[in-house]
C-alpha positions in Angstrom: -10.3 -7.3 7.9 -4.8 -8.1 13.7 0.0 -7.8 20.6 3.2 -9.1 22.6 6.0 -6.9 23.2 9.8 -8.2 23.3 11.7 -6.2 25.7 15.4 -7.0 24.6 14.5 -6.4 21.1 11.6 -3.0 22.0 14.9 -2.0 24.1 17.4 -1.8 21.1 14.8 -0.1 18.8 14.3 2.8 21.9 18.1 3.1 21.8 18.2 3.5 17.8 15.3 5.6 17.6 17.2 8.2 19.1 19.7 8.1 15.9 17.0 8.6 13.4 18.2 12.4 12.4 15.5 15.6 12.0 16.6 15.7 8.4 15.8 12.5 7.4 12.2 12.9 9.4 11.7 16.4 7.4 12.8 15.0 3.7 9.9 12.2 4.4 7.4 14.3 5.9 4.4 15.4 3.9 1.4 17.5 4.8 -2.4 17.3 3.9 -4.7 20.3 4.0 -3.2 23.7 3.5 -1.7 24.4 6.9 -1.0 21.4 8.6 2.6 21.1 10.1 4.5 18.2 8.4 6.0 17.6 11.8 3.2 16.9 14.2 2.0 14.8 11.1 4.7 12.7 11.5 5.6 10.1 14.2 8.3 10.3 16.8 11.7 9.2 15.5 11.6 6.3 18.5 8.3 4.8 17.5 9.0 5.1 13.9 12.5 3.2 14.4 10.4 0.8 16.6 8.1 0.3 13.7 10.7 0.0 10.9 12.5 -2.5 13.3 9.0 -4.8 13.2 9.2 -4.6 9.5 12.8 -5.5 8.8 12.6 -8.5 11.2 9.0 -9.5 8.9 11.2 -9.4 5.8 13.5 -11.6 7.1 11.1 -14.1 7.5 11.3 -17.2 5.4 7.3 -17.6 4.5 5.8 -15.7 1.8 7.3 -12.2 1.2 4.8 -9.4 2.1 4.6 -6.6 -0.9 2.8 -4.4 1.8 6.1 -4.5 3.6 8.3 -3.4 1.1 5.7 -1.0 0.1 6.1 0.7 3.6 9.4 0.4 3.6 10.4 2.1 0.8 7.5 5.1 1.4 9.4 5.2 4.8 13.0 5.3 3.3 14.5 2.5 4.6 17.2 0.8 2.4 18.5 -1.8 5.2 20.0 -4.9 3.9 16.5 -6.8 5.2 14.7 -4.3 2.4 17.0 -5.3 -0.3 16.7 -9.2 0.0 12.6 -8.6 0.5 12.7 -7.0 -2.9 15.0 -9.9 -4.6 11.8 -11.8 -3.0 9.7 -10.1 -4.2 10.6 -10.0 -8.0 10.9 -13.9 -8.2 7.4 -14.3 -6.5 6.6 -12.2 -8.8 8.0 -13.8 -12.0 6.8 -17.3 -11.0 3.5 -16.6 -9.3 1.8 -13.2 -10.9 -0.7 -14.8 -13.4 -2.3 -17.1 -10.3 -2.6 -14.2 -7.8 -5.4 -12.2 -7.0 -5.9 -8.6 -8.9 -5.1 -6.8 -5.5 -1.8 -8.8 -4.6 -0.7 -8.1 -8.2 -1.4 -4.4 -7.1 0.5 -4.7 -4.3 3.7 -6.2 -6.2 3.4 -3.2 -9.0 3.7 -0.6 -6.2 6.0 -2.8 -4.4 8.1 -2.9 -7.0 7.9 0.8 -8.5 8.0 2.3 -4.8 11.4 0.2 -5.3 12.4 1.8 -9.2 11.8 -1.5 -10.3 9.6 -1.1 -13.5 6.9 -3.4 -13.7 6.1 -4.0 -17.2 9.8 -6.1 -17.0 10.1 -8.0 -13.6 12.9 -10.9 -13.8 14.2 -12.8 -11.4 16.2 -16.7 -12.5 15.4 -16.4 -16.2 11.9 -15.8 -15.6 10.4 -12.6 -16.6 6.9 -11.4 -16.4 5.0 -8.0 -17.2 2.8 -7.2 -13.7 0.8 -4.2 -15.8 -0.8 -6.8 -18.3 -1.9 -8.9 -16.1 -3.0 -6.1 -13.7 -5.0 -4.9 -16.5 -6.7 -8.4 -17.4 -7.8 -8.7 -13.8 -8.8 -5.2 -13.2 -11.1 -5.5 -16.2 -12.8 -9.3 -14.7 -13.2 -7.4 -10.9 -15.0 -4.4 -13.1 -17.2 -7.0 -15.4 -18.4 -9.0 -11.9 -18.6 -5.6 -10.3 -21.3 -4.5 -13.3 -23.1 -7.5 -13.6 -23.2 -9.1 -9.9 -23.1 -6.1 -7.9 -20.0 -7.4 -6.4 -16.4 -7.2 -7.5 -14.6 -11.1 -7.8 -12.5 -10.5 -4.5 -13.3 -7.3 -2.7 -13.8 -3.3 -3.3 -10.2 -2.6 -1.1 -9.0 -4.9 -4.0 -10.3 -3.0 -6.6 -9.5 0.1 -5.1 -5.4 -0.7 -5.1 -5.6 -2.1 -8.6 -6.6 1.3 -10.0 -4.1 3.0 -7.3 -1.6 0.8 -8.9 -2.7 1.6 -12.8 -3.0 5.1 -12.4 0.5 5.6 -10.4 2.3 3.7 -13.2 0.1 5.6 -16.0 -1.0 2.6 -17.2 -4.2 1.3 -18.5 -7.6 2.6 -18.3 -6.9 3.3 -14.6 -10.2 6.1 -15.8 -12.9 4.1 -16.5 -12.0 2.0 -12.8 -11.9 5.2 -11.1 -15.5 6.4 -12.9 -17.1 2.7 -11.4 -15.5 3.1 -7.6 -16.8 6.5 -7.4 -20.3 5.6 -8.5 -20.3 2.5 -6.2 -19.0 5.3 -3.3 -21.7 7.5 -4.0 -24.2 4.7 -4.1 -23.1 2.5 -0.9 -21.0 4.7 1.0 -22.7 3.9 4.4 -22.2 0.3 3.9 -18.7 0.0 3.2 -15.3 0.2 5.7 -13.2 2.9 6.4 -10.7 0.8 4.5 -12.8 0.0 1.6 -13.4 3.7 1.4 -9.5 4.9 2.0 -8.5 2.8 -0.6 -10.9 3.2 -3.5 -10.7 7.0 -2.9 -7.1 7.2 -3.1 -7.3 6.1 -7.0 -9.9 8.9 -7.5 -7.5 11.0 -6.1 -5.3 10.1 -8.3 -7.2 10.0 -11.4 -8.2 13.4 -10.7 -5.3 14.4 -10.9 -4.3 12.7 -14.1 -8.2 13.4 -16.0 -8.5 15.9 -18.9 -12.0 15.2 -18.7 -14.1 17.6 -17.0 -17.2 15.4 -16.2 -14.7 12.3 -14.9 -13.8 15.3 -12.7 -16.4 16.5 -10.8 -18.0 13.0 -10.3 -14.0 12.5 -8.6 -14.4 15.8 -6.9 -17.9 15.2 -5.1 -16.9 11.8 -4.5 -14.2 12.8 -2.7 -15.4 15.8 -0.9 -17.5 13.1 0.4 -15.4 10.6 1.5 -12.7 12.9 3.1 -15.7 14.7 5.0 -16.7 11.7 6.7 -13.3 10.6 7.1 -13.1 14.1 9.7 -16.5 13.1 11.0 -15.3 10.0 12.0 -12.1 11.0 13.5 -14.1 13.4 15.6 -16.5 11.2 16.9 -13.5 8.5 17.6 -10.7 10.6 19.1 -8.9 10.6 16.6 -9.3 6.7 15.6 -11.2 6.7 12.1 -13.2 3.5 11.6 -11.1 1.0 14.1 -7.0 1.2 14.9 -6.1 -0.5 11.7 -8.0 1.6 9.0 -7.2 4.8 10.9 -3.3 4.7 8.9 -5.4 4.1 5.6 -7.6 7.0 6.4 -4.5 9.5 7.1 -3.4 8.4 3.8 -6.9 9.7 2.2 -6.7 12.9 4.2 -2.9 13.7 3.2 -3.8 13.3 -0.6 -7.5 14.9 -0.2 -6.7 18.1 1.5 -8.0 20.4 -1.3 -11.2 18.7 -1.2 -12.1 18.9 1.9 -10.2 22.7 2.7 -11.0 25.3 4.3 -12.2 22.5 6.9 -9.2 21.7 8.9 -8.0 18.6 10.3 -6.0 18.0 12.8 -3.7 15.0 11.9 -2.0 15.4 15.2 -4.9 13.5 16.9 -4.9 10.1 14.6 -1.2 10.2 14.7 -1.2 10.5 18.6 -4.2 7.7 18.4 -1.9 4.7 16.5 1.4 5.6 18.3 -0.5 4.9 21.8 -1.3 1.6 20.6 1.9 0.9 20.3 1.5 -1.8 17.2 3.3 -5.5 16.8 1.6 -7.3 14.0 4.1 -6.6 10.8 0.9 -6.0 8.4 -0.8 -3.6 10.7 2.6 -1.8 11.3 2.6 -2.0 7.2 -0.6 -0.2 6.7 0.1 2.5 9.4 3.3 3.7 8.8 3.5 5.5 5.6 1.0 7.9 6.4 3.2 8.2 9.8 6.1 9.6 7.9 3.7 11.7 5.6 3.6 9.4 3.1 0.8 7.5 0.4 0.2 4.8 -2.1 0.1 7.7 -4.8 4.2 8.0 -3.8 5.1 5.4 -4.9 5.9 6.0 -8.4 7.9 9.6 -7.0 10.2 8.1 -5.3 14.1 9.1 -4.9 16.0 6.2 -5.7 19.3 7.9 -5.7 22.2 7.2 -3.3 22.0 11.0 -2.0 18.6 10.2 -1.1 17.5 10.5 2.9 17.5 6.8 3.9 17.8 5.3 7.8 20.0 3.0 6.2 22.7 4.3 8.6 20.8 2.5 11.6 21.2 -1.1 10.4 18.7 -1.9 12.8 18.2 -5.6 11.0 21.8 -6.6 12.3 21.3 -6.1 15.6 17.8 -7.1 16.2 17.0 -10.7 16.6 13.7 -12.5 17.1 13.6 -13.5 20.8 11.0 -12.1 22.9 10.3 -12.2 26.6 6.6 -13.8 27.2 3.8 -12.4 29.4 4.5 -13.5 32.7 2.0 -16.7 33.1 -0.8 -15.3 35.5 -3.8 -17.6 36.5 -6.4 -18.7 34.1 -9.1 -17.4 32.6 -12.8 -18.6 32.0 -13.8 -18.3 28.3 -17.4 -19.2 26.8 -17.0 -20.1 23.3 -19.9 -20.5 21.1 -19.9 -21.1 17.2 -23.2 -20.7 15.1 -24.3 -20.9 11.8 -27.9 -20.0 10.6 -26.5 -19.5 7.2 -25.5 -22.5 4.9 -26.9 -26.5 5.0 -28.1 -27.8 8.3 -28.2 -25.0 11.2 -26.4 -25.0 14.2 -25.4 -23.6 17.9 -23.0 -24.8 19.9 -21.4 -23.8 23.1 -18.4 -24.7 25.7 -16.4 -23.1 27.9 -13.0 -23.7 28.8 -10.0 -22.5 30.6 -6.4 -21.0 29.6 -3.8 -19.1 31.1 -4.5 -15.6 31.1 -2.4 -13.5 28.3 -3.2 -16.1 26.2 -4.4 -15.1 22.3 -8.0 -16.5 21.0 -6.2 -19.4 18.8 -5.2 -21.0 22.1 -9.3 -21.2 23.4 -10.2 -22.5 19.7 -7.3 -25.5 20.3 -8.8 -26.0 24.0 -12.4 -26.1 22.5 -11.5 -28.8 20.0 -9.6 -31.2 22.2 -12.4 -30.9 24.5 -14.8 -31.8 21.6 -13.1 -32.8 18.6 -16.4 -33.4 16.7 -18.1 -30.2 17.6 -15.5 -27.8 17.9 -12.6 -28.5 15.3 -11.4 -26.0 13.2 -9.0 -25.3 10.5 -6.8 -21.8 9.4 -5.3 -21.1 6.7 -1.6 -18.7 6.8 -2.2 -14.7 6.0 0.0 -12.0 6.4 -2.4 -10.9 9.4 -1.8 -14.4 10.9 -3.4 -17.4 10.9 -7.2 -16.8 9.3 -9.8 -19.3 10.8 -11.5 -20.6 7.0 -13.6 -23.6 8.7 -15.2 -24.8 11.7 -17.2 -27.6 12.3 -16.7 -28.5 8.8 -17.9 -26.1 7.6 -15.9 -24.0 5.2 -16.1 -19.9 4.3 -16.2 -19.8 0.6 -15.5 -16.9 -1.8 -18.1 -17.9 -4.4 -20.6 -17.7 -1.8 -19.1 -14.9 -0.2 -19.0 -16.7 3.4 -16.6 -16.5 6.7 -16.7 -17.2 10.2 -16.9 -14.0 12.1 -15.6 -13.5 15.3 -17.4 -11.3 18.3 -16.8 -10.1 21.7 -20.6 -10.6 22.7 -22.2 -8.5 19.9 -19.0 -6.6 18.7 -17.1 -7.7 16.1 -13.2 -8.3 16.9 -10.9 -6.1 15.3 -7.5 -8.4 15.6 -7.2 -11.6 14.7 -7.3 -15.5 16.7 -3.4 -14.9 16.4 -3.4 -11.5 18.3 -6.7 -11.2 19.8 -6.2 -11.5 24.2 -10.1 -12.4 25.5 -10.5 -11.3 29.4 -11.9 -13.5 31.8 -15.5 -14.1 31.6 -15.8 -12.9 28.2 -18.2 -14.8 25.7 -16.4 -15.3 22.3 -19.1 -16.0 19.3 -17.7 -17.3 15.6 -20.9 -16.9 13.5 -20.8 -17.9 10.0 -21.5 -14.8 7.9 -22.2 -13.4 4.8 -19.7 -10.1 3.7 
């Protein structure tokens, strides 16, 4: 489960943040528990221009289109030009691609899409047309059977856990029954899962609850969820307002905006997560993606509420994607750094332990001391990645290949602490000992 500023391009967003009105910031702005102030739940108007500036400039992009993207876009009210073509995207990755993706990018697509007042059981794009619910459905009900039987879902719990957001939003299928399973796998493995895996499964119990005539289904929700939320506030206090790491703390919010009656009277003070992502001042498009709706008071569970209407309060007005461009100013070169590298696997075939260290300019991301470890040892230290939409993914070293039928990846650590970015984003310090360790999730 990733950070290099432009300063012509950072400058123009400061500029047009200024030009995001009150009104529209108020119209998007939602609230959690009883008594929280919609505004200091929000973002600042700069930062959130800044942030819808990273998206629009990621939907341009040529590669894949990101449905997380559009998703935050939409939940954030943009209807720039760069919005509009990443939708006609999205509807013909859609039509031509659905049945061979995985249950949660089809998830992803159907609230793309509906966040967009595009209905999903009819998406066509070139004389191709395809319904996203059916299919949803069908893979929904294989992650479910694997879940039952293995102990394990095909792909992941945050999968699962957007496939029944996704049902239940659109009302369709037996977004119950998924909501029932995630909540007994909560109650049973809470401790062992991620904030993220958490956020998201308990956002579709949210919403089932909501939708359930059935009052056992509903107080299995409601403990669940007094639960979850609960330790979601534990966490923030213990991390200053950061809940799990910086990238789950957006996914969190979202949990604690839709979960305020289970976990009231206990207050929470959303100012302090809010305060806690805006100070890190985020880059990456897809961690921008996760953050921002629950920065403009927003949730997955919206996306089937949304105004579509012209009179609707939009930022269209700041055409931010025809003045930005891509050009960024880089770190001024410094002198090197000293990296050890060492890659390990005690997992899979023959074991092994290997270690180098080598020397790049400082500033420079962790994919740059994997490409100086293999061409100083091609046969020990070669690699491969494989194109997400957090960046580059390492899938293989030493020949070695992760696997999802084995449920293996190569793990990256900061001495004994896991990394939170990616090699893409990640900046080691000098001296630092970077470890990939083949592991088992």
């Amino acid at each position: 489960m990733q950070r290099q500023r432009g300063t012509a391009g950072t400058e123009v967003l400061r500029m047009l943040g200024v030009a995001l009105s009150t009104a529209v910031l108020l119209a998007l702005a939602g609230c959690g528990a009883e008594g929280t102030d919609p505004q200091n739940c929000t973002v600042s108007a700069e930062e959130r221009a800044r942030m819808l500036g990273i998206l629009q400039l990621s939907a341009m992009d040529s590669g894949t289109p990101n449905p997380s993207v559009l998703l935050a876009l939409n939940l954030a009210g943009d209807s720039s030009k760069a919005r509009q073509e990443l939708l006609e995207r999205i509807k013909e990755t859609a039509a031509k691609q659905a049945k061979d993706m995985s249950s949660g990018q089809v998830a992803l697509y159907t609230l793309a899409l509906r966040s967009s007042c595009c209905d999903p059981r009819d998406v066509a794009a070139h004389g191709q047309s395809v319904d996203l619910l059916s299919i949803l459905q069908e893979k929904t009900d294989q992650e479910l059977t694997h879940l039952e039987q293995n102990g394990t879902p095909k792909s992941s719990l945050f999968s699962v856990g957007l496939d029944a957001q996704a049902l239940c939003v659109t009302g369709a299928g037996d977004y119950e029954s998924a909501a029932t399973i995630l909540a007994k796998q909560l109650q049973r493995s809470q401790d062992k899962l991620s904030v993220d895996e958490q956020a998201m499964m308990a956002l579709a119990l949210v919403c089932a609850y909501n939708r359930t005539e059935h009052k056992d289904v509903q107080d299995l929700l409601n403990r669940t969820l007094t639960m979850v939320s609960n330790g979601f506030l534990d966490k923030q206090a213990e991390g200053n307002g950061i809940i799990g790491n910086i990238y789950s703390t957006g996914l969190a919010m979202q949990l604690l905006l839709a979960a305020g009656k289970f976990y009231a009277p206990r207050p929470w003070d959303c100012t302090q997560p809010v305060a806690a992502i805006t100070a890190q001042h985020l880059q990456q498009p897809m961690a921008v993606a996760q953050a921002l709706p629950a920065l403009v008071g927003r949730t997955y569970l919206d996306s089937a509420s949304l105004d579509c209407s012209p009179e609707a309060p939009t930022t269209a007005g700041m055409q931010l994607d025809t003045v930005l461009t891509k050009g960024t100013t880089p770190e001024q070169a410094g002198s090197n750094i000293t990296v050890n590298y060492t890659i390990t696997n005690e997992v899979r075939g023959k074991h092994f332990s290997y270690s180098t260290e080598v020397e790049v300019p400082a500033g420079s991301v962790l994919l740059v001391v994997l490409e100086e470890a293999q061409k100083s040892n091609k046969t020990i230290f070669s690699f491969k990645t494989e194109s997400t939409f957090w960046g580059p993914m390492v899938v293989s070293i030493h020949g070695l290949a992760a696997s999802e039928n084995d449920r293996t990846f190569w793990q990256f650590f900061n001495g004994s602490v896991p990394l939170q970015e990616g090699v893409g984003t990640y900046k080691p310090q000098d001296g630092e000992h970077i470890r990939a360790v083949f592991s088992i999730y």
